[in-house]
C-alpha positions as CSV (number, residue, x, y, z in Angstrom):
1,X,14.7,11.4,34.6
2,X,17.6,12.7,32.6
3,X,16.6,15.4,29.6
4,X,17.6,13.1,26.8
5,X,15.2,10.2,27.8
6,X,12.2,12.8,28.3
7,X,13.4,14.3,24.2
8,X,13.7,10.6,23.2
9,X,10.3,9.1,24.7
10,X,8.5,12.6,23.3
11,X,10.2,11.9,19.5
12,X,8.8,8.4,19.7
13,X,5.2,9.4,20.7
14,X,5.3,11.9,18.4
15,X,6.6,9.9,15.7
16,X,3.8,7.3,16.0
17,X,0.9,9.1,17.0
18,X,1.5,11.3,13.2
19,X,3.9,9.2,11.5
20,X,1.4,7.2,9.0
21,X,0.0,11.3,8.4
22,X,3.7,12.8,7.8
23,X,4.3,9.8,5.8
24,X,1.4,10.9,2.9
25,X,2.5,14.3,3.1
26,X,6.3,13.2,2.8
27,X,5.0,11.3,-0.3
28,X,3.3,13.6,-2.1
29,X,5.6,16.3,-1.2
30,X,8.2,14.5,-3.3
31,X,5.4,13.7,-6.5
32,X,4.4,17.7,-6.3
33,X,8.1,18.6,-6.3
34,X,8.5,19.5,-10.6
35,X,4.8,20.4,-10.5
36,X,5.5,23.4,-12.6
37,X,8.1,22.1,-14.9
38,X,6.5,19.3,-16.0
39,X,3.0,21.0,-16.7
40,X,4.9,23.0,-18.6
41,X,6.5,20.9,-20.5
42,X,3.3,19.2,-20.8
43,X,1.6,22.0,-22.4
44,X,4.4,22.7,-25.5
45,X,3.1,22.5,-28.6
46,X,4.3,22.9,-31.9
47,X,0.5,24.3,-32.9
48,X,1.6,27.2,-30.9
49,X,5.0,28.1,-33.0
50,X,4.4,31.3,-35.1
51,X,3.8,31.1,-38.5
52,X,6.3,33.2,-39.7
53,X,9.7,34.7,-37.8
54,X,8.4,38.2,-37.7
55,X,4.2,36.6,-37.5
56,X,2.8,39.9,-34.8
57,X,1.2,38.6,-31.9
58,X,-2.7,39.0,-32.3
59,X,-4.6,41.8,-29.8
60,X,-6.0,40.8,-26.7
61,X,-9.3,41.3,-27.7
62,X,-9.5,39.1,-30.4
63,X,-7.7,36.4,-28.3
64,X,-10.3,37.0,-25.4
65,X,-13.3,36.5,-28.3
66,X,-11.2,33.8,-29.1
67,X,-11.0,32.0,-26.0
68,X,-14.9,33.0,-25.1
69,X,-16.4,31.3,-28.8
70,X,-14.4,28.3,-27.7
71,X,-15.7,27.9,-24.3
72,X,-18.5,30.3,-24.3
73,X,-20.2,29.4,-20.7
74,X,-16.9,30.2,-19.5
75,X,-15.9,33.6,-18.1
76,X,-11.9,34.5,-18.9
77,X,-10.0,35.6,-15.6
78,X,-6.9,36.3,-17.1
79,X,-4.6,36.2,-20.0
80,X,-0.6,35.2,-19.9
81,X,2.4,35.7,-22.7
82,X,5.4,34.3,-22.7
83,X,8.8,35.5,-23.7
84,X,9.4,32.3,-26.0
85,X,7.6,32.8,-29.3
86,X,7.0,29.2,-29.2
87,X,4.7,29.4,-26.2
88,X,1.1,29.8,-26.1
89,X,-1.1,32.2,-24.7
90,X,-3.1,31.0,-21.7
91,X,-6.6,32.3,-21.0
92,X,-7.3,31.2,-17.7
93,X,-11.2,30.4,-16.7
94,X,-11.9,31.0,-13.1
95,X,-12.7,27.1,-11.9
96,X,-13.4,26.3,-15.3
97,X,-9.6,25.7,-16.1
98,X,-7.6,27.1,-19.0
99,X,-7.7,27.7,-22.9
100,X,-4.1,27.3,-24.7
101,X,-3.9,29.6,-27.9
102,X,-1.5,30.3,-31.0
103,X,-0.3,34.0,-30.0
104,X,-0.2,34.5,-33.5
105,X,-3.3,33.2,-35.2
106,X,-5.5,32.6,-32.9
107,X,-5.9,28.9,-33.1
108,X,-6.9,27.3,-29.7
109,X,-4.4,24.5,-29.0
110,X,-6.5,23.1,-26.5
111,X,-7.1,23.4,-22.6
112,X,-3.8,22.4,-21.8
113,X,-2.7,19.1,-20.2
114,X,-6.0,18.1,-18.1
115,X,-5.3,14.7,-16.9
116,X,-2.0,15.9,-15.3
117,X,-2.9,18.9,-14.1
118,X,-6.2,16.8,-12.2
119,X,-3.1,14.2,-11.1
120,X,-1.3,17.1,-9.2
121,X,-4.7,18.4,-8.0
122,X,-5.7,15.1,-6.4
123,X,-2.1,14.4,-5.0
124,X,-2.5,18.6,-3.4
125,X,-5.9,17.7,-1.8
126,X,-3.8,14.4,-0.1
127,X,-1.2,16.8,0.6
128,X,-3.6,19.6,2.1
129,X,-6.4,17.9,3.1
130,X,-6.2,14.2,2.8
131,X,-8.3,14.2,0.2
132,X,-10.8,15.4,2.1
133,X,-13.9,17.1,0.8
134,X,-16.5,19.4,1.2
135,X,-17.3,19.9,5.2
136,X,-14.8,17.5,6.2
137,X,-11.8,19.5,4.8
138,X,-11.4,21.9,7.4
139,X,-10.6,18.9,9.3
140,X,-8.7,16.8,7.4
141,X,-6.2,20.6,7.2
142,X,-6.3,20.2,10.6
143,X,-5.2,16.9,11.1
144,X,-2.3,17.6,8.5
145,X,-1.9,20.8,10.4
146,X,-1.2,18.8,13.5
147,X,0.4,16.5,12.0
148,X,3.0,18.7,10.6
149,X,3.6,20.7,14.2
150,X,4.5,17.3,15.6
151,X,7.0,16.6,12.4
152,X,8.6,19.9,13.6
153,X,9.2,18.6,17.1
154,X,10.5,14.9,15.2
155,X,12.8,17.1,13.4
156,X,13.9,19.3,15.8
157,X,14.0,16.7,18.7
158,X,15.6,14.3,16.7
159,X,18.8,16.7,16.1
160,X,19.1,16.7,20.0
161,X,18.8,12.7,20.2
162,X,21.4,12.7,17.1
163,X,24.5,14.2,18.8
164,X,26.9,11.4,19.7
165,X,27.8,10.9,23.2
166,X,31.1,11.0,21.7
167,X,32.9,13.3,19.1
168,X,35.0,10.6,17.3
169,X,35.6,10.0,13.9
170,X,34.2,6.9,14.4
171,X,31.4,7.6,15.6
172,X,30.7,10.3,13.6
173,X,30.7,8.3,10.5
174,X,29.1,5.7,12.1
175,X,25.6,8.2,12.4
176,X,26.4,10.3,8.7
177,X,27.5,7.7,6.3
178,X,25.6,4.7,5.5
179,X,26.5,1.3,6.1
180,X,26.5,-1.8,4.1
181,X,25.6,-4.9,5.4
182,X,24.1,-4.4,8.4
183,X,21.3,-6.3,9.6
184,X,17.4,-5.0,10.0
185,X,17.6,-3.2,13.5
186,X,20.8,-2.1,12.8
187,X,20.0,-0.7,8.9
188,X,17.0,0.8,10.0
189,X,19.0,2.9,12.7
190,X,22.0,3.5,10.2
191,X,19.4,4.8,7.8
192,X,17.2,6.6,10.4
193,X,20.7,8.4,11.8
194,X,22.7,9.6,8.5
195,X,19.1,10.4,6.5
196,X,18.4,12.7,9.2
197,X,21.3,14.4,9.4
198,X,21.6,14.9,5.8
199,X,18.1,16.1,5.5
200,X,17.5,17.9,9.2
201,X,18.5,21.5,7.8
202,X,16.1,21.9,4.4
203,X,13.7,19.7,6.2
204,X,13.1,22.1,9.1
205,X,12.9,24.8,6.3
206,X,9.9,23.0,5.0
207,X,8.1,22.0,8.1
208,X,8.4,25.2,9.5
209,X,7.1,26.9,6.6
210,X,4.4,24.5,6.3
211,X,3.4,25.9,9.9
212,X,3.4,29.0,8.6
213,X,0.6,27.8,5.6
214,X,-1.3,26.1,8.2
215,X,-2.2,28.3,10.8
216,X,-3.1,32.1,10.6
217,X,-1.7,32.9,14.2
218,X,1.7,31.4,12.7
219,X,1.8,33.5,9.7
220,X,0.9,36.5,11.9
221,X,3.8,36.2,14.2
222,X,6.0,35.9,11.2
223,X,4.6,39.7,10.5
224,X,5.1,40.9,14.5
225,X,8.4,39.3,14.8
226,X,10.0,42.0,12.8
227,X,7.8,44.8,13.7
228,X,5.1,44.4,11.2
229,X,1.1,44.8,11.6
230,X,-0.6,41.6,10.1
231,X,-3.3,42.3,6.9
232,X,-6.5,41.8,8.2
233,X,-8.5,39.0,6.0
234,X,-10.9,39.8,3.4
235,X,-14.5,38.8,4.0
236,X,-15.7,35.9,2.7
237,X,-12.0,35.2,1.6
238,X,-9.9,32.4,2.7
239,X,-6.5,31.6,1.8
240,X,-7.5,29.2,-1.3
241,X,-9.0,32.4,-3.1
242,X,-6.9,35.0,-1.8
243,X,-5.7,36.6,-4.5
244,X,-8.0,34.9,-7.5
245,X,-8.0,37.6,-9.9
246,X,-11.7,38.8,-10.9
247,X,-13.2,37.6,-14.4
248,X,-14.4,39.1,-17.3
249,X,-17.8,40.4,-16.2
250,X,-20.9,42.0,-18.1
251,X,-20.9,46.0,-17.9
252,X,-23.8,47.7,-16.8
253,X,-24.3,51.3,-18.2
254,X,-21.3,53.5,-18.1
255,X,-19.1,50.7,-17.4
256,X,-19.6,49.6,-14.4
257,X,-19.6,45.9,-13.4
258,X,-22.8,43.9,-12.9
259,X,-26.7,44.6,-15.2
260,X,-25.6,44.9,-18.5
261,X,-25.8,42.9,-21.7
262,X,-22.4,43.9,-23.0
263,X,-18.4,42.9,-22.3
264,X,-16.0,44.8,-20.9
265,X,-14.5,46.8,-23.7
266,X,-10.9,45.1,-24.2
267,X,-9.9,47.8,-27.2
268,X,-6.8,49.6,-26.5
269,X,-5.0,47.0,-23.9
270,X,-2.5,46.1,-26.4
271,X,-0.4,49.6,-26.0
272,X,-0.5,48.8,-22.0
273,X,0.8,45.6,-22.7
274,X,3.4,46.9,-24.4
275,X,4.6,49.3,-22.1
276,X,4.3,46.5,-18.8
277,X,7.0,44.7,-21.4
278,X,8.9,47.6,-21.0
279,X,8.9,48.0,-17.5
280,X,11.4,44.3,-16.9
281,X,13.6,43.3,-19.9
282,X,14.0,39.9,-18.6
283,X,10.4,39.0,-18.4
284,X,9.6,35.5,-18.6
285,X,5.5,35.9,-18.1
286,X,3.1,38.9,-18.3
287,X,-0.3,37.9,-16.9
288,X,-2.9,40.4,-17.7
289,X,-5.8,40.6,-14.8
290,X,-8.4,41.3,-17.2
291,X,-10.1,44.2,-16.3
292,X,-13.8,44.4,-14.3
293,X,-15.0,47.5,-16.0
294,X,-14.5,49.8,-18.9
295,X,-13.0,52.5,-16.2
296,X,-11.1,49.9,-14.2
297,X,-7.0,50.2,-13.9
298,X,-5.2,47.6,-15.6
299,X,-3.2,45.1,-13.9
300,X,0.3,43.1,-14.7
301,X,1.9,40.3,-12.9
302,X,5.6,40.5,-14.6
303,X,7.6,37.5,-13.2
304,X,11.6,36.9,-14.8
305,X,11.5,33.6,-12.5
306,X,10.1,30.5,-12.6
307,X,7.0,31.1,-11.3
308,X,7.5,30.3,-7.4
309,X,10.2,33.4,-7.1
310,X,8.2,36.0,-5.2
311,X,11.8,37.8,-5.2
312,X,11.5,37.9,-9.0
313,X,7.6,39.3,-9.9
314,X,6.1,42.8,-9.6
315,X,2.8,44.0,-10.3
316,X,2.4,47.1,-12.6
317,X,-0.8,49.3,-12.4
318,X,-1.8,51.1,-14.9
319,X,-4.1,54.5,-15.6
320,X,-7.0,52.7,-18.5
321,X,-7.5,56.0,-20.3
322,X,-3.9,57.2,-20.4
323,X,-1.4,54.1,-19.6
324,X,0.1,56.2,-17.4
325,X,1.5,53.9,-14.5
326,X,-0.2,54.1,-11.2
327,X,1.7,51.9,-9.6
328,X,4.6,49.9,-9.6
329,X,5.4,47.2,-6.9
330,X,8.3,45.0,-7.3
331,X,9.0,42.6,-4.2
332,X,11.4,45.2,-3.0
333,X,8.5,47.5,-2.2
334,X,6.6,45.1,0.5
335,X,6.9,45.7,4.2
336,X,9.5,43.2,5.2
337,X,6.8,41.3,6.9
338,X,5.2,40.7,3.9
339,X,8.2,39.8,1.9
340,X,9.6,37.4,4.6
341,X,5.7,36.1,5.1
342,X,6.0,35.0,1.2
343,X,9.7,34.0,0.9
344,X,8.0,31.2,3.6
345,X,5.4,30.4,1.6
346,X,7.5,29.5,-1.3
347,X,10.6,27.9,0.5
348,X,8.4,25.0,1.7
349,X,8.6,23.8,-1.6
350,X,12.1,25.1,-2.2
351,X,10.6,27.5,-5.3
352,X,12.2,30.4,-3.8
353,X,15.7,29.1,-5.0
354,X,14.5,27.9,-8.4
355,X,15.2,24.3,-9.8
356,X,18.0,23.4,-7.0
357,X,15.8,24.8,-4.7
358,X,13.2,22.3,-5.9
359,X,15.2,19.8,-6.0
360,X,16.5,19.6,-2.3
361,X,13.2,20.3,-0.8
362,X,12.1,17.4,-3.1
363,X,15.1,15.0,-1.5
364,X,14.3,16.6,1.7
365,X,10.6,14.8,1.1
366,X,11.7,11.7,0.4
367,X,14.0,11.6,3.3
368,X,10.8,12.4,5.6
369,X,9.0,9.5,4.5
370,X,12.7,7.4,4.9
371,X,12.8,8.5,8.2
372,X,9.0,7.8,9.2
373,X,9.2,4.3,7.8
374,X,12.3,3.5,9.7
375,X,11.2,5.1,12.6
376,X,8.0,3.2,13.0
377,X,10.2,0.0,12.2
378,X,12.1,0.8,14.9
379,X,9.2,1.6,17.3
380,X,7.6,-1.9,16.5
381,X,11.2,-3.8,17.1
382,X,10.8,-1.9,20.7
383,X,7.2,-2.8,21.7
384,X,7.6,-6.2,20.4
385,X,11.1,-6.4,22.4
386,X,9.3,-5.0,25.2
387,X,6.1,-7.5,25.1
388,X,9.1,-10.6,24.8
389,X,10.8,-9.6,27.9
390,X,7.2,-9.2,29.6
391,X,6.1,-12.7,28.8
392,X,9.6,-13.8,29.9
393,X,9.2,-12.1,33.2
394,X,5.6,-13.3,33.7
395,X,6.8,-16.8,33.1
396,X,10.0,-16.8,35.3
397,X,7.6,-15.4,37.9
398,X,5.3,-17.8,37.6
399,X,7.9,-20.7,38.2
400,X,8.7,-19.6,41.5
């Protein structure tokens, strides 16, 4: 059996055995693609505008108190500006969600666009976990796991079965261009032939990265390829948490965390703000990890991007008592593992470039689902060819 029939029979099976899964994610790949933007865009308000040109912005504390009387069985996690005066101030809630503020007076806005954000939530769990819930979403990841390994060996196969037999013009426009007017076999396999070339390169981008996501062995061979010791997992940790920033907890005597009746003291952040604005000119976002405990170093996300540019944030540390920094560590700074480990994470949704990024790994998405729809079209034309030339044969046979 020649190579090329063995590639070809293994891109069908694999095609149909996780085309109807590859098709959701495809889907909802494409719906999650301006996720950001248009949350964003979402959550403008005039309310948040300041009242005056030169209105100061009001301390953290009172904006914390502020975001605690509002929602007061919530705990506050952590606290975001923005460089645009005309954006509010987010006080994020743990799993409680969000509480939009005026910077400047301290009027809350409101919790931010709710209905979408629980859209893109429910279109993330069909992405992730196919909606799956409690015990059953370890294996509807899985499945989707799968799933997306055997869109890897579609994409991949399918550049093999692509190149023509021969290097014409002819026939090279014949598989890149589409074609008017051709009937339903024929426009299916037009379609199937010039969307996967056009799509093949940023869509093995995206299903390779989503390997990455999907499996912890993959993401730790990203580290060892280039020399690189994996991080060990936290305990009790997973990757849906990693990272969570602690909330706002009680202080028990002498500051520490945990026993006590009062807050963590929040006086004082505002010059440590300050200087973490100092530290990037072009910020875009400062998000302030508010602290666990009265002794506790304060922590600064500073991103100048969009907000899925790891190549673009730092985090600044600083010393509580003195603002003295601690420690400063731009993307620069991570072992190459780690920064290639992250660039990954954020190209399989094209972040990593920005908006054009975005917006090819969104085309890229809906060229998946083109190509699983025609594909399975084309599947179905073959069995049911297949079963007419049986009965054909049966029947001849049967004659003589």
């Amino acid at each position: 059996m020649k190579i090329r029939t063995v590639i070809f029979w293994l891109h069908l099976t694999a095609g149909v055995v996780a085309g109807v899964v590859v098709l959701i994610m495809s889907v909802t790949g494409v719906l999650l693609t301006y996720e950001k933007q248009m949350v964003a865009w979402a959550e403008r308000s005039p309310l948040a505008a300041p009242p005056s040109p030169d209105a100061p912005r009001l301390s953290i504390e009172t904006l914390v108190a502020n975001a605690r009387q509002a929602r007061p069985s919530a705990t506050p996690a952590t606290l975001t500006f923005r460089a645009n005066r005309d954006e509010p101030v987010s006080v994020t809630l743990g799993r409680d969600g969000q509480v939009l503020l005026n910077a400047y007076t301290g009027v809350v806005i409101g919790e931010g666009a709710t209905r979408l954000r629980a859209f893109f939530r429910a279109v993330t769990d069909w992405h992730r976990w196919l909606a799956a819930t409690g015990d059953y979403r370890a294996t509807g990841r899985a499945i989707t796991g799968a799933c997306n390994l055997a869109f890897l060996v579609l994409v991949v196969s399918g550049a093999y079965l692509w190149l023509p037999k021969a290097w014409t013009a002819l026939q090279l426009r014949n598989i890149t261009w589409f074609r008017r007017g051709l009937p339903g076999k024929a426009r299916d396999f037009n379609w199937h032939n010039s969307i996967g070339f056009w799509s093949c390169a940023p869509l093995f981008v995206v299903v390779l990265s989503a390997t990455v996501i999907s499996y912890p062995s993959a993401s730790n061979l990203v580290y060892r390829v280039v020399g690189d010791e994996p991080p060990a997992s936290a305990p009790g940790r997973d990757s849906a948490t990693a990272g969570r920033p602690a909330p706002l907890r009680p202080a028990g005597p002498g500051g520490g965390a945990g026993g006590g009746a009062r807050l963590v003291d929040l006086a004082g952040l505002d010059s440590q703000l300050a200087r973490a604005r100092q530290q990037v000119g072009a910020w875009r976002t400062i998000t302030l990890r508010i602290p666990t405990s009265d002794t506790a170093p304060v922590v600064f996300t500073i991103d100048e991007g969009s907000g899925g540019q790891p190549q673009k944030r730092g985090t600044l540390t600083l010393d509580r008592a003195t603002g003295a920094v601690v420690k400063w560590e731009p993307f620069s700074r991570n072992s190459l593992g780690r920064r290639l480990r992250t660039i990954l994470r954020f190209a399989h949704t094209g972040e990593v470039l920005g908006l054009p990024g975005q917006t090819i790994a969104g085309i890229a998405s809906a060229g998946g689902a083109v190509l699983v729809y025609t594909g399975l079209a084309l599947s179905l034309r073959r069995f049911l060819s297949w079963r007419r030339r049986r009965g054909v044969d049966a029947r001849q046979a049967s004659a003589a």
